[in-house]
N, C-alpha and C positions, 0 to 999 in steps of 0.2 A: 276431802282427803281420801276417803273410800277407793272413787272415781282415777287418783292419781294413781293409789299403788296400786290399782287393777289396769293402770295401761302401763305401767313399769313393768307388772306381770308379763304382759301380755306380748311385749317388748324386748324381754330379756331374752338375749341371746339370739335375736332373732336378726342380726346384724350378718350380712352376708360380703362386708369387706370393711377397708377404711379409706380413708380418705387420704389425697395428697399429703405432704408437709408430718409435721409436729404435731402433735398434741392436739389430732381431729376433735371436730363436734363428740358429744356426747347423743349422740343418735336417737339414741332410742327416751333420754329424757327431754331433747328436741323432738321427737314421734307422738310424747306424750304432750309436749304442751302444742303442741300444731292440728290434733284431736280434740284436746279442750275445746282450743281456737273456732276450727271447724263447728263443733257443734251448735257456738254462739253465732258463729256468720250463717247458719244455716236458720237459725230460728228467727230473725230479721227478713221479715216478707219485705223482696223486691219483685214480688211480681209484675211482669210487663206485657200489658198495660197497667196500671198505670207506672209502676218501677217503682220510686220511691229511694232513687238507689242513696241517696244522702244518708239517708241513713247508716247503709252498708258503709258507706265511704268514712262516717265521723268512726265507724268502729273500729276500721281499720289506722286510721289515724290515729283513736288512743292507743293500742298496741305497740305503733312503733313512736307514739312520744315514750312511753315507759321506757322505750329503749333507747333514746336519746335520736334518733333519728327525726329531721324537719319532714314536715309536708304541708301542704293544700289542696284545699279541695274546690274546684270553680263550678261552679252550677251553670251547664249550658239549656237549663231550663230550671222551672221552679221547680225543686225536689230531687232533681237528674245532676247529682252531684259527681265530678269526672276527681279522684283522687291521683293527687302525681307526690312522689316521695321520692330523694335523691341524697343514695352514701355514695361521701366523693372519696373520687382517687385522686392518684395522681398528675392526670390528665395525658400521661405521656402518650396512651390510645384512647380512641374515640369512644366514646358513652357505647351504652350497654340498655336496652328496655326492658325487664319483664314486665307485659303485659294480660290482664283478665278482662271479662265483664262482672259486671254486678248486678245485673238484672238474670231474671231466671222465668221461665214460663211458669203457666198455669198448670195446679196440681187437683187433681181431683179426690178426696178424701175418703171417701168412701171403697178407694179400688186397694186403697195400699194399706199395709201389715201394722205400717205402724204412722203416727199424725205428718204429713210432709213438713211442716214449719219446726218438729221437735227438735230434728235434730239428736235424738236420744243414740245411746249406743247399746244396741241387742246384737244378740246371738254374729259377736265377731263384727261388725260394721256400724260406721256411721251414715247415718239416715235421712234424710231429705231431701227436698227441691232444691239442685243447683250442687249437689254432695260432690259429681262429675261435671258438670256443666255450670260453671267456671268457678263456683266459688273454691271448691277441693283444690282445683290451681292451684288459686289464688292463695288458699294459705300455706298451700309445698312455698311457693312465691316468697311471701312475707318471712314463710322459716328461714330459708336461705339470706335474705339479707339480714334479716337478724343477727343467725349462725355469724354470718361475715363481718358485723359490726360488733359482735362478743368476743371474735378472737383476734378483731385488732389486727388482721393481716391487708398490710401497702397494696393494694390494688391499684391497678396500671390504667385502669380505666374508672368514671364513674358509672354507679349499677343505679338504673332507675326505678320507679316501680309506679305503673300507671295501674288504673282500675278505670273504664267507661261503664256509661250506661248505657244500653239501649241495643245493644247487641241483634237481640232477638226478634226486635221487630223492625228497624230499619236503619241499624247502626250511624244513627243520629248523632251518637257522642263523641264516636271517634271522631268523624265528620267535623265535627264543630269544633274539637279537641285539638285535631289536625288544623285547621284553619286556624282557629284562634290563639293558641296554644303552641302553634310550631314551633318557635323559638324552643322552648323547652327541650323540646327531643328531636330538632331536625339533624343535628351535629351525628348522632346515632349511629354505631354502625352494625348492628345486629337488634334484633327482638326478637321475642324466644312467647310466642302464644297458644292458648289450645290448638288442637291438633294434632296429628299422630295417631299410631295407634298400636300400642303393641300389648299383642294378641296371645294369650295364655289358653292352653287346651284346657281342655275336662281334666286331664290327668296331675295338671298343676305346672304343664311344664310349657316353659315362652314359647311360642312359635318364632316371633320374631319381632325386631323394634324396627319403628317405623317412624321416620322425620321428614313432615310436609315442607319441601321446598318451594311448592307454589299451590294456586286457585285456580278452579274454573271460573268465568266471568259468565254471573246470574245477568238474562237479558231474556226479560219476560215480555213476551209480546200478547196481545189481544188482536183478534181476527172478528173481522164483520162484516158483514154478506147481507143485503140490504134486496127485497125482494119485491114482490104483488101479495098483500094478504088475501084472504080470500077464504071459504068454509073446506074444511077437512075432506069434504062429503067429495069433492069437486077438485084433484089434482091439477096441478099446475105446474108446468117444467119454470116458471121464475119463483117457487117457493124458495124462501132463500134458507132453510133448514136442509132442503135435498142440494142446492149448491153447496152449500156449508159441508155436507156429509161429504160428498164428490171432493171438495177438495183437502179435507182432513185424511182421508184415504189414500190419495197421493202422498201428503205428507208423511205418514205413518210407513209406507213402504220404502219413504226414501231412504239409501244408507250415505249419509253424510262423509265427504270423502274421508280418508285416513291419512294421519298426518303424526308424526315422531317428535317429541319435545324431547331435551335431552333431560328434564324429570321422569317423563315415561321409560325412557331408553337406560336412565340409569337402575330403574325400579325393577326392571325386565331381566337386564342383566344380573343382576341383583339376585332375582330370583333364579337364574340358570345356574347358579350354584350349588344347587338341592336338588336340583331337578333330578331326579333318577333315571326317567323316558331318554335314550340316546337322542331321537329324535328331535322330542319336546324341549330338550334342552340347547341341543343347535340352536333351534328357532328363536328361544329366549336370550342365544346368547350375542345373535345377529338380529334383531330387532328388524334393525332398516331392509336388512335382505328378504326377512320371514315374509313382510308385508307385503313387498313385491309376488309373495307364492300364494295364490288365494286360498290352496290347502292351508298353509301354515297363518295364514290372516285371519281364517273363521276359525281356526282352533285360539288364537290369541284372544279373538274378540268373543269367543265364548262364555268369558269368564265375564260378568255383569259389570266389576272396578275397572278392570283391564279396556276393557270395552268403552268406557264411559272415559277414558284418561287419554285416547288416541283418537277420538274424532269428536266434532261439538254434538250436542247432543238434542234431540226435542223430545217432550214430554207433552201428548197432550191431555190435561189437568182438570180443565173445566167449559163445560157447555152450557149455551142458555139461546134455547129458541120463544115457543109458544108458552103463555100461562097456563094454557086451556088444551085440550085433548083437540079440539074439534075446530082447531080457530088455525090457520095457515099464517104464519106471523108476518110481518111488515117486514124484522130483524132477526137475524139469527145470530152468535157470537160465540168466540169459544178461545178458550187462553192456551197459551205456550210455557212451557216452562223450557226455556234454551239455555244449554249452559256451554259459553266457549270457550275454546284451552286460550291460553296465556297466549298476548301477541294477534290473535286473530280479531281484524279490524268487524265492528258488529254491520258497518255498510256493506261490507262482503258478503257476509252470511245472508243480510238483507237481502241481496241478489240473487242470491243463487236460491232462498228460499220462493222467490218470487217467479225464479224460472220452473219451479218444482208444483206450486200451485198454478200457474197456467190458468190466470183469472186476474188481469187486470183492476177489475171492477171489486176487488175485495179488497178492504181497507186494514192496513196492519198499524200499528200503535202502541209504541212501547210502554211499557207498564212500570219501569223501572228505570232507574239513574244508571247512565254508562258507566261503570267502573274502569279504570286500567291497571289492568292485570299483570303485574313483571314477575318473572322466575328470578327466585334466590339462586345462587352458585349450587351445584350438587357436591361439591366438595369444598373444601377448605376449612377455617378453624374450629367452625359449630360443625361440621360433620367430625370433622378426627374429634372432638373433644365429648361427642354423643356417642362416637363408636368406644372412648375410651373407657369409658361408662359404663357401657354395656360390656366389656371383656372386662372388668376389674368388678363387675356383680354379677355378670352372665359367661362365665367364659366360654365363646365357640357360639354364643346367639345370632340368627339373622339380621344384620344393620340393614334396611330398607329407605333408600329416598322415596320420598312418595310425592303425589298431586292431590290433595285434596278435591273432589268431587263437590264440594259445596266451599261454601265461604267463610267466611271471619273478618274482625276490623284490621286484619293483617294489612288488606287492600291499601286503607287510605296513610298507615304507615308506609309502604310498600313505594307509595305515589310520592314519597317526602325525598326518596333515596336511601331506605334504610331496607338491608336485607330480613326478610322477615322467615320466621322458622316454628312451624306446628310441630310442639313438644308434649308427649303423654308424659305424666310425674311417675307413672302405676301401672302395673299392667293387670285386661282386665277380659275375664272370659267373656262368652260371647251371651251369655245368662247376664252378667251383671254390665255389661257394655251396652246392652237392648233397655237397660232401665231411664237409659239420657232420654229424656223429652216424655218415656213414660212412667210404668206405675214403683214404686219402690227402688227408686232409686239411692244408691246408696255405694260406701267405700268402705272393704274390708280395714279393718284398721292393721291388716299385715303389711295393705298395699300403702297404708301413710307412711308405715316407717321405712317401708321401700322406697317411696315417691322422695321423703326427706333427704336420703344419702344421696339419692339418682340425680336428684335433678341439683344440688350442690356441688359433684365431684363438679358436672358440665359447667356449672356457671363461676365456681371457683376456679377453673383451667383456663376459661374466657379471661377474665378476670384478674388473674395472678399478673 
């Protein structure tokens, strides 16, 4: 009881609008039971390896039997339990997903303030493995269809609510969820999953909201150069460590050509509305022209996201020649981390990488499954209904479409025909946004009760 009236506390008045309609949610007694929530989904070790996400998944299921809402949960392996939950509409438009994972990385305990698995709430936050990265979603997720099942308002659509497992290490569950499971959600015509990212300074004040309309496609390759071993003492031009370096060299100078998605192009634009530089702001507001000026292309591609969102990208990651200081290896090897924009076929890149290494004799080998990678629309009723959002709790905030640089199980939705859309619940500085994947990770509990309004006006506007 303590715990409650101290997030009513903490809650009150801290409501920065309301909601469409009649007689909104009650916010901030929704912020407080959505923090309970959280801290029990947080104390549920689904770490992955091994996940364990069934668990996660029966807890989330009793939640919403309390609330009279059905679900099931399929285990697309022993313990890797994939949870699906479904309040119906009307049918008159197409289904509706929000989507999470349940699986959460490894926490090292010794680094962080307070136990990763607690979950406890200190000094203003909730605290854990997975507080951001996904479970925190998941339960803004679960508030909102609740909220929507409480106040009994006709919705024109069904809202779904999936939870996968396996996210983190080789999104397995969507994978299987997708294939076996399609029926379920192939009708879909929106999903609303991590992603996003809107950015609050030091001083407390947004920068700006940001809604991933598409992926880069991960296509990890391994390289190997096969040579005469031989002793250290005793150079030899077929060591295949020094071909190896020779042709990593090449690749590392290459700059992969530049190419305009109309997510980058909207994101660009986007930004040339702040821009204050006369100049800098041209260039941002003509994208396609900038790039044509190689003044204005190395100023664009200066920026590391910028950079990364308008040509495919290589990373090289990992090398492996000799065991031995003194021993000239047989083998040398060394990995790629390539990631390509949307649309771009990976046999193309295969080519062109191939004319760039200038070595026949080196063998490449994907390391990863080929994803296909589709762009969501940069506009239409999830963008007007995220911008709505943001002007009715942020008036005059920056709306951003964006390209996520990395991935999510967005992908094998994506593959089904359903538009898919990275949605932040909170926003979060760049202190507590650097905690995802490391130590102390954890969610202001100002930003749950903001995550609850936020991400309900958008999916009650879908929805209505």
């Amino acid at each position: 009881m303590r715990i409650a009236i101290t997030l009513m506390l903490l809650f009150a008045g801290a409501a920065p609008g309301r909601a469409q309609g009649t007689n909104p949610p009650d916010f901030d007694s929704l912020a407080a039971e959505a923090t309970t929530w959280l801290q029990e989904y947080l104390r549920i070790r689904t770490v992955n390896p091994p996940g364990n996400e069934s668990e996660g998944a029966r807890f989330l299921q009793a939640v919403l039997a309390r609330e009279g809402i059905p679900s099931e949960i399929f285990e697309s392996g022993p313990g890797r339990g994939n949870l699906y939950a479904r309040l119906s509409g009307t049918g008159a438009r197409r289904p509706m997903v929000l989507l999470h994972h349940l699986d959460v990385v490894p926490a090292d305990s010794s680094h962080w303030r307070y136990p990763p698995f607690s979950g406890v709430l200190e000094d203003g936050a909730v605290w854990g493995r997975g507080a951001q990265d996904t479970k925190g979603l998941g339960i803004i997720q679960l508030a909102t269809v609740v909220a929507l099942k409480r106040r009994g308002i006709p919705l024109s659509r069904d809202l779904i609510l999936v939870a996968n497992p396996d996210e983190e290490v080789g999104s397995e569950g969507s994978l299987w969820f997708t294939q076996h499971k399609a029926d379920l959600v192939r009708q879909a015509e929106f999903l609303l999953n991590e992603g996003g990212d809107n950015e609050m300074g030091a001083e407390g004040k947004t920068i700006s909201y940001g809604l991933d309309a598409t992926e880069k496609v991960p296509y990890w390759l391994r390289l190997i150069v096969r040579g005469e071993p031989g002793h250290g003492s005793r150079p030899t031009d077929g060591n295949a460590a020094l071909r190896l370096s020779r042709v990593l060299g090449r690749i590392a100078d290459w700059q992969t050509p530049l190419e305009l998605t109309p997510p980058a192009e909207a994101y660009l634009k986007a930004l040339s509305t702040r821009e204050t530089n006369p100049t800098h702001r041209a260039w941002l507001a003509d994208p396609a022209e900038a790039l044509r000026d190689p003044t204005a292309a190395a100023w664009l591609t200066a920026d590391r996201y910028q950079n990364a969102i308008l040509r495919n990208t290589v990373s090289i990651t990992g090398l492996h020649g000799s065991s031995s200081t003194n021993v000239i290896p047989a083998e040398a090897s060394a990995e790629l981390d390539v990631r390509l924009l949307p649309g771009q076929p990976p046999e193309d890149f295969l080519a062109q990488l191939r004319a760039v290494i200038q070595d026949t004799t080196v063998e490449i080998t994907p390391l990863s499954k080929v994803r296909a990678a589709r762009s969501s629309p940069v506009e239409g009723p999830v963008l007007d209904a995220f911008g709505d959002a943001v002007d009715a709790m942020d008036p005059g905030a920056l709306v951003l479409p964006r390209m996520l640089t990395g991935y999510t199980d967005s992908y094998d939705y994506r593959a089904l025909g359903i538009d898919a859309y990275g949605v932040e619940a909170w926003r979060t500085t760049a202190e507590v946004g650097a905690t995802v994947h490391g130590n102390n990770e954890r969610v202001p509990v100002q930003e749950i009760r903001f995550g609850v309004e936020f991400y309900y006006r958008i999916v009650e506007q879908l929805a209505r």
